[in-house]
mmCIF file of the C-alpha atoms, coordinates in Angstrom:
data_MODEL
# 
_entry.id   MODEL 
# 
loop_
_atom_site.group_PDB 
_atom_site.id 
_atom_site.type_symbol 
_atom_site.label_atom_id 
_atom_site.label_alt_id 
_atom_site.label_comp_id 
_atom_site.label_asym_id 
_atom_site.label_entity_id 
_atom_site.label_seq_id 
_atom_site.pdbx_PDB_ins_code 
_atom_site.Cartn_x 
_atom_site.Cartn_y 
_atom_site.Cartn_z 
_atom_site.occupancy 
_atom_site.B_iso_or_equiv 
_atom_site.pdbx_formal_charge 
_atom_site.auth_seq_id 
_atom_site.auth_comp_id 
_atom_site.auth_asym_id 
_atom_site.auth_atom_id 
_atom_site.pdbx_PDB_model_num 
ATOM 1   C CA . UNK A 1 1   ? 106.217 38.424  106.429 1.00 0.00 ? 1   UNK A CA 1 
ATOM 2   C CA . UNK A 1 2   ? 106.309 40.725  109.199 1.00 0.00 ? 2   UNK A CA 1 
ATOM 3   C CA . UNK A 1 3   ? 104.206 44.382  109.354 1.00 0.00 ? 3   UNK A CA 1 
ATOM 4   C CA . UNK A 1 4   ? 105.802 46.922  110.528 1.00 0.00 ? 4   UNK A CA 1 
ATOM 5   C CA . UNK A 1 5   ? 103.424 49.121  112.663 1.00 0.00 ? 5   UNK A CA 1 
ATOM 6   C CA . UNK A 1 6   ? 103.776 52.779  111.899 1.00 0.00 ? 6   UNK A CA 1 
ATOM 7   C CA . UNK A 1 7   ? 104.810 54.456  115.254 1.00 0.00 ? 7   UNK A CA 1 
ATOM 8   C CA . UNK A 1 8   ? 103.034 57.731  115.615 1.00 0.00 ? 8   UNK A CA 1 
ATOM 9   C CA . UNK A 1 9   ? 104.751 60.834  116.586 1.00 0.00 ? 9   UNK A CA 1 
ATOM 10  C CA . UNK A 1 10  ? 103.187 63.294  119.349 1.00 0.00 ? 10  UNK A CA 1 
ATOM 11  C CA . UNK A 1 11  ? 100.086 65.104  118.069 1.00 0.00 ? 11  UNK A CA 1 
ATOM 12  C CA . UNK A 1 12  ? 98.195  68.205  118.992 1.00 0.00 ? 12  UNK A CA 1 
ATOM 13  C CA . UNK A 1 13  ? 96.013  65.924  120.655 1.00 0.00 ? 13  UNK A CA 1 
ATOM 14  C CA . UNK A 1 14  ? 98.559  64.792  122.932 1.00 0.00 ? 14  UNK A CA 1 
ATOM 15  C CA . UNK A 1 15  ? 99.771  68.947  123.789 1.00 0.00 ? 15  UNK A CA 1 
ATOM 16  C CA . UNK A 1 16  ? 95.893  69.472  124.353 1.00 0.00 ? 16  UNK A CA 1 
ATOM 17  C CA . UNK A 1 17  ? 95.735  67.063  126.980 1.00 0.00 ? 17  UNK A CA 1 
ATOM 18  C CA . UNK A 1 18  ? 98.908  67.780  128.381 1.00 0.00 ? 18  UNK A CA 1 
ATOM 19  C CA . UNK A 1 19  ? 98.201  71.882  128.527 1.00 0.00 ? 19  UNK A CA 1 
ATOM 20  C CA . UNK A 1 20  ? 94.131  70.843  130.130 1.00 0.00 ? 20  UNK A CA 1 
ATOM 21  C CA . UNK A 1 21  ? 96.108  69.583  133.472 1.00 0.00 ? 21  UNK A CA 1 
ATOM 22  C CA . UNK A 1 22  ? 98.010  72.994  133.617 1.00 0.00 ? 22  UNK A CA 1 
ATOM 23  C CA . UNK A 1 23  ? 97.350  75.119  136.403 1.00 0.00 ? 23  UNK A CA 1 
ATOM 24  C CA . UNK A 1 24  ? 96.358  79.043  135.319 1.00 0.00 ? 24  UNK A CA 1 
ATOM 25  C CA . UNK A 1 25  ? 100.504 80.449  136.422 1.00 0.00 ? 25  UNK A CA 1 
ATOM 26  C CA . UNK A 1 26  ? 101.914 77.285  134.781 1.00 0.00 ? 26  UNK A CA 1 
ATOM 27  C CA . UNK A 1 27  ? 100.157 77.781  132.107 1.00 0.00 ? 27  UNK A CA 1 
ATOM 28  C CA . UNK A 1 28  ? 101.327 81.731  131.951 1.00 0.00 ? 28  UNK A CA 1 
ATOM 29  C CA . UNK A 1 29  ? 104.433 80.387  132.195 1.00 0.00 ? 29  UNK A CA 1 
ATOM 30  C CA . UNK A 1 30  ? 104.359 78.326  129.514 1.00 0.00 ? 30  UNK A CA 1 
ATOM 31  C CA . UNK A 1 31  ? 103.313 80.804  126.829 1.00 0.00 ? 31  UNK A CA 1 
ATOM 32  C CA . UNK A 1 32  ? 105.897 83.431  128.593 1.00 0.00 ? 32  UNK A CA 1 
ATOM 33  C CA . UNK A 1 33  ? 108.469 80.491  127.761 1.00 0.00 ? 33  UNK A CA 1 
ATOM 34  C CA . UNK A 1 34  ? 106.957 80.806  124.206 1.00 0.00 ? 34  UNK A CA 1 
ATOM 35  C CA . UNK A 1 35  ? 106.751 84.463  124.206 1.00 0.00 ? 35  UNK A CA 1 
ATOM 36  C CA . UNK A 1 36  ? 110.662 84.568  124.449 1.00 0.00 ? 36  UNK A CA 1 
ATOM 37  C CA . UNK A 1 37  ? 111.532 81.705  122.321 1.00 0.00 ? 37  UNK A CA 1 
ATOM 38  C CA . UNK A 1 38  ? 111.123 83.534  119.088 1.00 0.00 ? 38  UNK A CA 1 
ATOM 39  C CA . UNK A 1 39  ? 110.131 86.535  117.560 1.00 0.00 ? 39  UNK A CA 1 
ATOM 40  C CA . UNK A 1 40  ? 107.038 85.229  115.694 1.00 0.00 ? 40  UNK A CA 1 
ATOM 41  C CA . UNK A 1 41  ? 105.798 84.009  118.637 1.00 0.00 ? 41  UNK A CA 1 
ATOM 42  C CA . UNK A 1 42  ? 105.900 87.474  120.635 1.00 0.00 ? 42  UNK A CA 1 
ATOM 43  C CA . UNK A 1 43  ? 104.694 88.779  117.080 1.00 0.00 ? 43  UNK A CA 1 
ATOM 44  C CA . UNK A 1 44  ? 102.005 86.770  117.113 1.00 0.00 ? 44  UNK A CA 1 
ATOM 45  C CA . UNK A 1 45  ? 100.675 87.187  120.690 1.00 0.00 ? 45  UNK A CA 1 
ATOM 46  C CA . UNK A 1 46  ? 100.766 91.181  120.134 1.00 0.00 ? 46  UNK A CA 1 
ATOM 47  C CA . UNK A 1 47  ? 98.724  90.721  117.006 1.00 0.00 ? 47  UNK A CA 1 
ATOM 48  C CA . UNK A 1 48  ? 96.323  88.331  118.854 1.00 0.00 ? 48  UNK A CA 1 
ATOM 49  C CA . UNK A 1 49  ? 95.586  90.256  122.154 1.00 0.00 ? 49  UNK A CA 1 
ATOM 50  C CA . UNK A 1 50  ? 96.286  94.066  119.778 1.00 0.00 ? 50  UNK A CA 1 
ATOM 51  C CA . UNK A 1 51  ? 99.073  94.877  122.036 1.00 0.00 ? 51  UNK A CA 1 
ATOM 52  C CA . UNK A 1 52  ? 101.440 98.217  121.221 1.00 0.00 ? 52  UNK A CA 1 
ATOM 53  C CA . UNK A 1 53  ? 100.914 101.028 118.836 1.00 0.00 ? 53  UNK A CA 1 
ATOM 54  C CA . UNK A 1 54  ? 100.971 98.865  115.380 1.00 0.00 ? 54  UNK A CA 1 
ATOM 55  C CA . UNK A 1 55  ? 100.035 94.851  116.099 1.00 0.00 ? 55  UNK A CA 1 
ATOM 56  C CA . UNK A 1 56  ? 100.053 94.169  112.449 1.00 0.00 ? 56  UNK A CA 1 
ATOM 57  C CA . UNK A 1 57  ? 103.503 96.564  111.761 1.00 0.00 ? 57  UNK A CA 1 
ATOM 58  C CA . UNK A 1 58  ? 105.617 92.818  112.088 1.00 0.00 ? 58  UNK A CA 1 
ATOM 59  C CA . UNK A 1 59  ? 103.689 91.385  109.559 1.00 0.00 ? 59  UNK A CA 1 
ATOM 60  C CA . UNK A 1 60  ? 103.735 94.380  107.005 1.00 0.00 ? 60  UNK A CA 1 
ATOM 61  C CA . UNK A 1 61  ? 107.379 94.885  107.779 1.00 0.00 ? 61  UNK A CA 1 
ATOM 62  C CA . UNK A 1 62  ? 108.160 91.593  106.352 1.00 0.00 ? 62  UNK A CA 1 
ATOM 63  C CA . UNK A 1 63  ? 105.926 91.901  103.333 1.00 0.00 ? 63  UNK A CA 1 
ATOM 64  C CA . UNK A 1 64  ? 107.644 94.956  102.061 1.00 0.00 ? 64  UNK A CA 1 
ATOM 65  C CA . UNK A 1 65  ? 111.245 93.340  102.964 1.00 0.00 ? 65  UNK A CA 1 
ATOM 66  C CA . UNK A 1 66  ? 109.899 90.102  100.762 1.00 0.00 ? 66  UNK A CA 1 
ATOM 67  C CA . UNK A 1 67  ? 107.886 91.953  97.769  1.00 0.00 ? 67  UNK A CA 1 
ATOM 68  C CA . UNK A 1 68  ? 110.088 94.972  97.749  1.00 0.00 ? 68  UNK A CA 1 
ATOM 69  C CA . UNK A 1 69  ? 113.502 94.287  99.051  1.00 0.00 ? 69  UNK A CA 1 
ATOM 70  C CA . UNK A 1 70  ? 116.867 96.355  98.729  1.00 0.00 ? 70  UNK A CA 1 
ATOM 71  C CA . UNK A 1 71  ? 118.108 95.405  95.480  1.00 0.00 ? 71  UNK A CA 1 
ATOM 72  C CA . UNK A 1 72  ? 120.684 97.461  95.765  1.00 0.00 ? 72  UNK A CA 1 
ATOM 73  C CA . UNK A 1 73  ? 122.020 95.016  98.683  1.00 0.00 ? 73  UNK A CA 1 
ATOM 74  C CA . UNK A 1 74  ? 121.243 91.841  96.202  1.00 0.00 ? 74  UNK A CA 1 
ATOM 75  C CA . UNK A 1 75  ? 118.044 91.106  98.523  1.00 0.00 ? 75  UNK A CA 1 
ATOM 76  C CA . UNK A 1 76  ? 115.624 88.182  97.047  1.00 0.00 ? 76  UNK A CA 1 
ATOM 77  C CA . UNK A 1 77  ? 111.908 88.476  96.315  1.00 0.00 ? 77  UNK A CA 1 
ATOM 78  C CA . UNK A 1 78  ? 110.454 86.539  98.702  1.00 0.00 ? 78  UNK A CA 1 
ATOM 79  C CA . UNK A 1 79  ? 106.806 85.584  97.710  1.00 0.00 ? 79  UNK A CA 1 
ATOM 80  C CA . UNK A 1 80  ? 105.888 83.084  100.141 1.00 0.00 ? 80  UNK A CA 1 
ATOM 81  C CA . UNK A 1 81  ? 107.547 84.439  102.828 1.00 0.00 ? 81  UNK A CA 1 
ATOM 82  C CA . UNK A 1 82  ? 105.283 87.338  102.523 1.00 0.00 ? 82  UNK A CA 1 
ATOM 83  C CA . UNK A 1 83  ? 102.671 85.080  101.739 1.00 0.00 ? 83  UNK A CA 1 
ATOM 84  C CA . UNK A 1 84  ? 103.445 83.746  105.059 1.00 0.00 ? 84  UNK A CA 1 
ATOM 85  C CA . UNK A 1 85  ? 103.124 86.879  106.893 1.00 0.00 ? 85  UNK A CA 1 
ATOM 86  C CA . UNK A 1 86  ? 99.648  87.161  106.201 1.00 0.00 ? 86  UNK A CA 1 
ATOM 87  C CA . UNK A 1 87  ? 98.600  83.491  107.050 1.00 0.00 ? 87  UNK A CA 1 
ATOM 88  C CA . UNK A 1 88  ? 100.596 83.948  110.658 1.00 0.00 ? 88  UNK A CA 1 
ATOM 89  C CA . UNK A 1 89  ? 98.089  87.381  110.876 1.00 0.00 ? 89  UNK A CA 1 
ATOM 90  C CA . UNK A 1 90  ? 95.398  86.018  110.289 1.00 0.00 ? 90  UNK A CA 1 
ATOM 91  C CA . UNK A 1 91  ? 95.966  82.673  112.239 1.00 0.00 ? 91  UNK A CA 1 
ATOM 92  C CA . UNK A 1 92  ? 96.781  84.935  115.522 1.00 0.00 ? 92  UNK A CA 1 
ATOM 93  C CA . UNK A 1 93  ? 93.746  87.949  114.816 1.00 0.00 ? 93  UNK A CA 1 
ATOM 94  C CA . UNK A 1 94  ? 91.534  86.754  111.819 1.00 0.00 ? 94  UNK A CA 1 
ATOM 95  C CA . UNK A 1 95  ? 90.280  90.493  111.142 1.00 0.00 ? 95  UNK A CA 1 
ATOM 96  C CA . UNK A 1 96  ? 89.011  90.339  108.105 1.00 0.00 ? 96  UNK A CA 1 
ATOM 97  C CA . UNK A 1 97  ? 90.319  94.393  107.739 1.00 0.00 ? 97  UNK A CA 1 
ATOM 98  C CA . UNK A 1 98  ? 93.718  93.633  108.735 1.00 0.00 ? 98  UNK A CA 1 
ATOM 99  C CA . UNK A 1 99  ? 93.973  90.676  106.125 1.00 0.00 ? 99  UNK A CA 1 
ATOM 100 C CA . UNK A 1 100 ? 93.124  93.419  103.450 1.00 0.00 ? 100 UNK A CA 1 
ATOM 101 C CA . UNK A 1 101 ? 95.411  95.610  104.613 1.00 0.00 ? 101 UNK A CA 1 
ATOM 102 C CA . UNK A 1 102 ? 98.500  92.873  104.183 1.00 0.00 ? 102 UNK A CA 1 
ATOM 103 C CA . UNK A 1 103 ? 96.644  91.564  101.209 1.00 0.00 ? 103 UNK A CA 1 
ATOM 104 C CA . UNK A 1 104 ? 96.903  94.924  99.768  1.00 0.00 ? 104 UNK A CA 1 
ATOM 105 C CA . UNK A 1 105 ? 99.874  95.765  101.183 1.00 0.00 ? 105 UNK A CA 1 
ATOM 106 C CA . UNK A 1 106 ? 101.331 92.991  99.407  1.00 0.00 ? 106 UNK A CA 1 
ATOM 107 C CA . UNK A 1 107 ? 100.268 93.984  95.971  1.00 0.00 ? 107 UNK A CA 1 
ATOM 108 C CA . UNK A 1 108 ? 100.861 97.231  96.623  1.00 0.00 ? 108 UNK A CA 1 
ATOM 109 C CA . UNK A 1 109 ? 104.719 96.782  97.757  1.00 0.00 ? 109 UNK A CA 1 
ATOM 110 C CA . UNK A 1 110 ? 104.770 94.640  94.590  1.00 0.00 ? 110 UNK A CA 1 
ATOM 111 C CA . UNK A 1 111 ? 103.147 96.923  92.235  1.00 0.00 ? 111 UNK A CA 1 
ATOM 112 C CA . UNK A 1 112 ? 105.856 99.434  93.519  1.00 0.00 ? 112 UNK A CA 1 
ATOM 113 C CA . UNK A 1 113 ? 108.809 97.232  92.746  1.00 0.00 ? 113 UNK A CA 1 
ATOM 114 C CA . UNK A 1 114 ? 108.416 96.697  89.267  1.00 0.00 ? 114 UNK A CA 1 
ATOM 115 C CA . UNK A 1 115 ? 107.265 100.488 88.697  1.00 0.00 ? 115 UNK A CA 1 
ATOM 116 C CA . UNK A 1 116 ? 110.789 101.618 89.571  1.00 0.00 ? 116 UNK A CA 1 
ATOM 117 C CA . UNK A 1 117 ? 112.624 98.994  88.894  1.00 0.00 ? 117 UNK A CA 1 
ATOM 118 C CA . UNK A 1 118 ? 111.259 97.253  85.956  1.00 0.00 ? 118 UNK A CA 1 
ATOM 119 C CA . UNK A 1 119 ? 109.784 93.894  84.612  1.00 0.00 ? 119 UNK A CA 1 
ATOM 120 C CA . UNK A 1 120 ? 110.142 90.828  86.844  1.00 0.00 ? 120 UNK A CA 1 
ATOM 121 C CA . UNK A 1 121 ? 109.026 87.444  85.838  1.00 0.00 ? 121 UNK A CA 1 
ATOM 122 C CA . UNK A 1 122 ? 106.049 86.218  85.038  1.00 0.00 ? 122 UNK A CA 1 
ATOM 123 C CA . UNK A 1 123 ? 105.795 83.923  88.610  1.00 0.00 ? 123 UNK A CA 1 
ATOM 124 C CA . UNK A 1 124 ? 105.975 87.317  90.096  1.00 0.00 ? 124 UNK A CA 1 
ATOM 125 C CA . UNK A 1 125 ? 102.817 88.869  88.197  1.00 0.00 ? 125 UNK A CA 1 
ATOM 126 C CA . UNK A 1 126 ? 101.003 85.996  89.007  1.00 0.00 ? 126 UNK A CA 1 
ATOM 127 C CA . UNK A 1 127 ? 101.271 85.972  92.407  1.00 0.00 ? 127 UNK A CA 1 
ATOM 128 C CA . UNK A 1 128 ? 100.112 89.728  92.126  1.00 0.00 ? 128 UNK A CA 1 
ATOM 129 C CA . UNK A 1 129 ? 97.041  89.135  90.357  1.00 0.00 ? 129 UNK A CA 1 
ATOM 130 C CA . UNK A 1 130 ? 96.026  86.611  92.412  1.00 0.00 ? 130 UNK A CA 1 
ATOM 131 C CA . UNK A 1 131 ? 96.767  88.297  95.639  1.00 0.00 ? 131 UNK A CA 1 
ATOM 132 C CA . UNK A 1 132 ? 94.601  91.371  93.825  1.00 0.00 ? 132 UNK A CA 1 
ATOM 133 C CA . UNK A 1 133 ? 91.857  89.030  93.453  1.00 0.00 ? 133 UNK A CA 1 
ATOM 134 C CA . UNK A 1 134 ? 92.259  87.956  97.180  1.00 0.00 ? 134 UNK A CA 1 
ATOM 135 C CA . UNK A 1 135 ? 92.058  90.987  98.666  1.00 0.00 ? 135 UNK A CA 1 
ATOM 136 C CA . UNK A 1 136 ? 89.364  92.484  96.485  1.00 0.00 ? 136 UNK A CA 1 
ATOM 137 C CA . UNK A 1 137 ? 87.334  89.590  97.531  1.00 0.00 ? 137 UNK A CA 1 
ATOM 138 C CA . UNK A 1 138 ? 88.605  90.250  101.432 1.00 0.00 ? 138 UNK A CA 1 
ATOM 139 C CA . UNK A 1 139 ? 87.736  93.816  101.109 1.00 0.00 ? 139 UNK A CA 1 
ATOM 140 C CA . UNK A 1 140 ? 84.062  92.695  100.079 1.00 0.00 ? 140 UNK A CA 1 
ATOM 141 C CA . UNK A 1 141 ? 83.577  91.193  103.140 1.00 0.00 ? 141 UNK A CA 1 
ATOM 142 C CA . UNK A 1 142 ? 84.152  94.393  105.213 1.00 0.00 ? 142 UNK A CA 1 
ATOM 143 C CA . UNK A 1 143 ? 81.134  96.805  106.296 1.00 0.00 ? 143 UNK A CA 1 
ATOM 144 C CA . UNK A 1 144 ? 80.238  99.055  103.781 1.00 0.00 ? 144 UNK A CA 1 
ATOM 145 C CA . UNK A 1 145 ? 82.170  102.171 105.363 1.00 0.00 ? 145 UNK A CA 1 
ATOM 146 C CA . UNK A 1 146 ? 85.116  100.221 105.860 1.00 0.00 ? 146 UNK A CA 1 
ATOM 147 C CA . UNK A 1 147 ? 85.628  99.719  102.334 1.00 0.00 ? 147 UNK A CA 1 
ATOM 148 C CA . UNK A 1 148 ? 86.602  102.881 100.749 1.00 0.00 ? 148 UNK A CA 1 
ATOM 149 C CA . UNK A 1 149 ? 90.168  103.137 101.803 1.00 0.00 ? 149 UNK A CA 1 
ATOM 150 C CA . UNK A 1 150 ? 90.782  99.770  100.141 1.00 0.00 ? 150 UNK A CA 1 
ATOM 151 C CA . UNK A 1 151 ? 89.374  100.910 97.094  1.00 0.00 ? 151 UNK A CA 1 
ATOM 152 C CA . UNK A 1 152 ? 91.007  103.745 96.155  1.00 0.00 ? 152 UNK A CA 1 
ATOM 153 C CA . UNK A 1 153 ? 94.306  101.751 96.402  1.00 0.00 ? 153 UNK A CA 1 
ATOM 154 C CA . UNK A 1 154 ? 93.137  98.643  94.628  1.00 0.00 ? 154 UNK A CA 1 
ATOM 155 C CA . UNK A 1 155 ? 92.185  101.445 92.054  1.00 0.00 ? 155 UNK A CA 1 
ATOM 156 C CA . UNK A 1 156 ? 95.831  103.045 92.490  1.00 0.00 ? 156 UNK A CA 1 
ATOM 157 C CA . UNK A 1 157 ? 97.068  99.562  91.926  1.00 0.00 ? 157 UNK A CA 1 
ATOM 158 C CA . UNK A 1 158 ? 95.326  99.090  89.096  1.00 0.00 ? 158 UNK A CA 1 
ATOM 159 C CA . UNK A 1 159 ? 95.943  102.422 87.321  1.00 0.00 ? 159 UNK A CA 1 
ATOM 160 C CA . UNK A 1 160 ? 99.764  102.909 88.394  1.00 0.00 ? 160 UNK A CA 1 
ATOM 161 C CA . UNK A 1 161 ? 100.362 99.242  86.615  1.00 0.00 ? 161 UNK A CA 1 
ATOM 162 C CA . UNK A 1 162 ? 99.773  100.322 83.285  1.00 0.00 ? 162 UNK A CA 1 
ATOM 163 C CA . UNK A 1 163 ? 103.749 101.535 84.238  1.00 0.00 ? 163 UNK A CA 1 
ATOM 164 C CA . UNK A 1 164 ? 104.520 97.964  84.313  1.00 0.00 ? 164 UNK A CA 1 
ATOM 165 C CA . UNK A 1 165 ? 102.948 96.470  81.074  1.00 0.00 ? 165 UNK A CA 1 
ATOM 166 C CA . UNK A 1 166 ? 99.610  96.585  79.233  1.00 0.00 ? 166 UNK A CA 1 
ATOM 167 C CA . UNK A 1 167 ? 99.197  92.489  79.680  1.00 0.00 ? 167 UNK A CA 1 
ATOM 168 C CA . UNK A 1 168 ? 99.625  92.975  83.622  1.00 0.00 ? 168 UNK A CA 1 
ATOM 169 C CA . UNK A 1 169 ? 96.726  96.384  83.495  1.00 0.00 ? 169 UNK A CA 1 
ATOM 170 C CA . UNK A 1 170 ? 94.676  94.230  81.764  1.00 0.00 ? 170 UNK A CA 1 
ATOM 171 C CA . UNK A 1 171 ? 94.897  91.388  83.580  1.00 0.00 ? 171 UNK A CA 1 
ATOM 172 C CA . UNK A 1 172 ? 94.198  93.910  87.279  1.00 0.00 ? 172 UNK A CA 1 
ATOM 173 C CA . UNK A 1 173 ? 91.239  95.623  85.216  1.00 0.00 ? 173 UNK A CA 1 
ATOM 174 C CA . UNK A 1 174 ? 89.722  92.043  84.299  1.00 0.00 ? 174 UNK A CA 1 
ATOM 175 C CA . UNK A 1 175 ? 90.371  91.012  87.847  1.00 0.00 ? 175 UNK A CA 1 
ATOM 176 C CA . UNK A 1 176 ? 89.048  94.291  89.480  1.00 0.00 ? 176 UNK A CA 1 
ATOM 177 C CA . UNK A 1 177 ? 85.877  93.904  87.434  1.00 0.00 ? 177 UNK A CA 1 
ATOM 178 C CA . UNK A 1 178 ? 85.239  90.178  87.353  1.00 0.00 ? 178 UNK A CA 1 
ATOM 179 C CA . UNK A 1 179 ? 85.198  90.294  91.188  1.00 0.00 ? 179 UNK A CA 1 
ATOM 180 C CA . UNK A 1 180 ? 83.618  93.494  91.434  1.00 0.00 ? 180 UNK A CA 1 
ATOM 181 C CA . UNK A 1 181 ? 82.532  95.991  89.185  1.00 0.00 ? 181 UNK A CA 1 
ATOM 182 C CA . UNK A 1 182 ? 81.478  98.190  92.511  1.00 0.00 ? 182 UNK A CA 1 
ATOM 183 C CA . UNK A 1 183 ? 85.127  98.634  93.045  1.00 0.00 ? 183 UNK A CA 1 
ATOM 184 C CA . UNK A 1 184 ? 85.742  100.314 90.078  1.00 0.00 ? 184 UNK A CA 1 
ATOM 185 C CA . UNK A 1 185 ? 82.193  102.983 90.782  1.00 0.00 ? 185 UNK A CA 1 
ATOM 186 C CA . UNK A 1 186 ? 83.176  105.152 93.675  1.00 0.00 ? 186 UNK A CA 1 
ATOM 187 C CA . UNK A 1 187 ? 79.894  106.967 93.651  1.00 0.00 ? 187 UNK A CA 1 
ATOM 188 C CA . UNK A 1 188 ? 77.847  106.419 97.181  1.00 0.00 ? 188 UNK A CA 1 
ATOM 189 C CA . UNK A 1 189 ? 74.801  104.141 96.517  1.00 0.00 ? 189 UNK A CA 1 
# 
């Protein structure tokens, strides 16, 4: 009986090596090939180095075309697409503030759908909630002064649901206070 040996593919380890033996201009050269290969890619290097007016406008402009799309023109709620968005940010910056701004951006775009448009499904609220949670829990992380913004519109959020159903304002006033009862208390400490 014969084993077949498992041939393995190229690996980041291999790219690694290969890019260490670059030269500085081939290696400009290769991420300027990257650069123009795709959008993401020149997305992502403007988000990474914070070049042009709005770095993280890419990313929010395809959470609002995923969690609030023209449904007028039949256009799909995306969820993981947008979900996507914010993993690409923060693989390419990692600022914690900018993740709560797409994180909250998110739930906000989402919040705003089924306000004027009515009840989605239940998938839909779910993802919500959860992305509530996350970026309460992201905006926790941020310095003190930093904070405020994000709080009055998790509040906003939360108050502007009860337009959606009283089993979704629960479930954002359970989340806002089982994370954080501070975010509910606006009052300087």
């Amino acid at each position: 009986m014969s084993t077949k040996t498992k041939r393995r593919g190229p690996s980041w380890s291999d790219v690694k090596e290969s890019i260490a033996s670059l030269d500085t201009s081939e290696l400009i050269q290769l991420i300027a090939s990257l650069y123009g290969l795709s959008k993401g890619n020149r997305d992502f290097l403007h988000a990474r180095f914070a070049i042009g007016d709005d770095p993280i406008g890419p990313y929010k402009k395809i959470i609002e075309d995923c969690m609030f799309p023209d449904v007028f023109k039949n256009k799909p709620i995306q969820i993981s697409t947008a979900k996507k968005a914010i993993n690409e940010y923060s693989k390419a910056v990692g600022a914690a503030k900018g993740e709560a701004e797409l994180m909250t951006y998110f739930v906000e775009c989402g919040n705003q759908l089924t306000v004027e448009f009515g009840d989605i499904d239940e998938g839909f609220y779910d993802a919500l909630l959860r992305m509530y949670a996350r970026a309460i829990n992201k905006v926790l992380t941020l310095p003190e002064e930093e904070q405020h913004e994000f709080r009055e519109r998790l509040k906003t959020i939360m108050v502007t649901s009860d337009r959606i159903g009283w089993a979704t304002t629960m479930a954002f006033v359970s989340n806002t206070v089982k994370h954080s009862p501070r975010m509910i208390d606006h009052r300087k400490r």
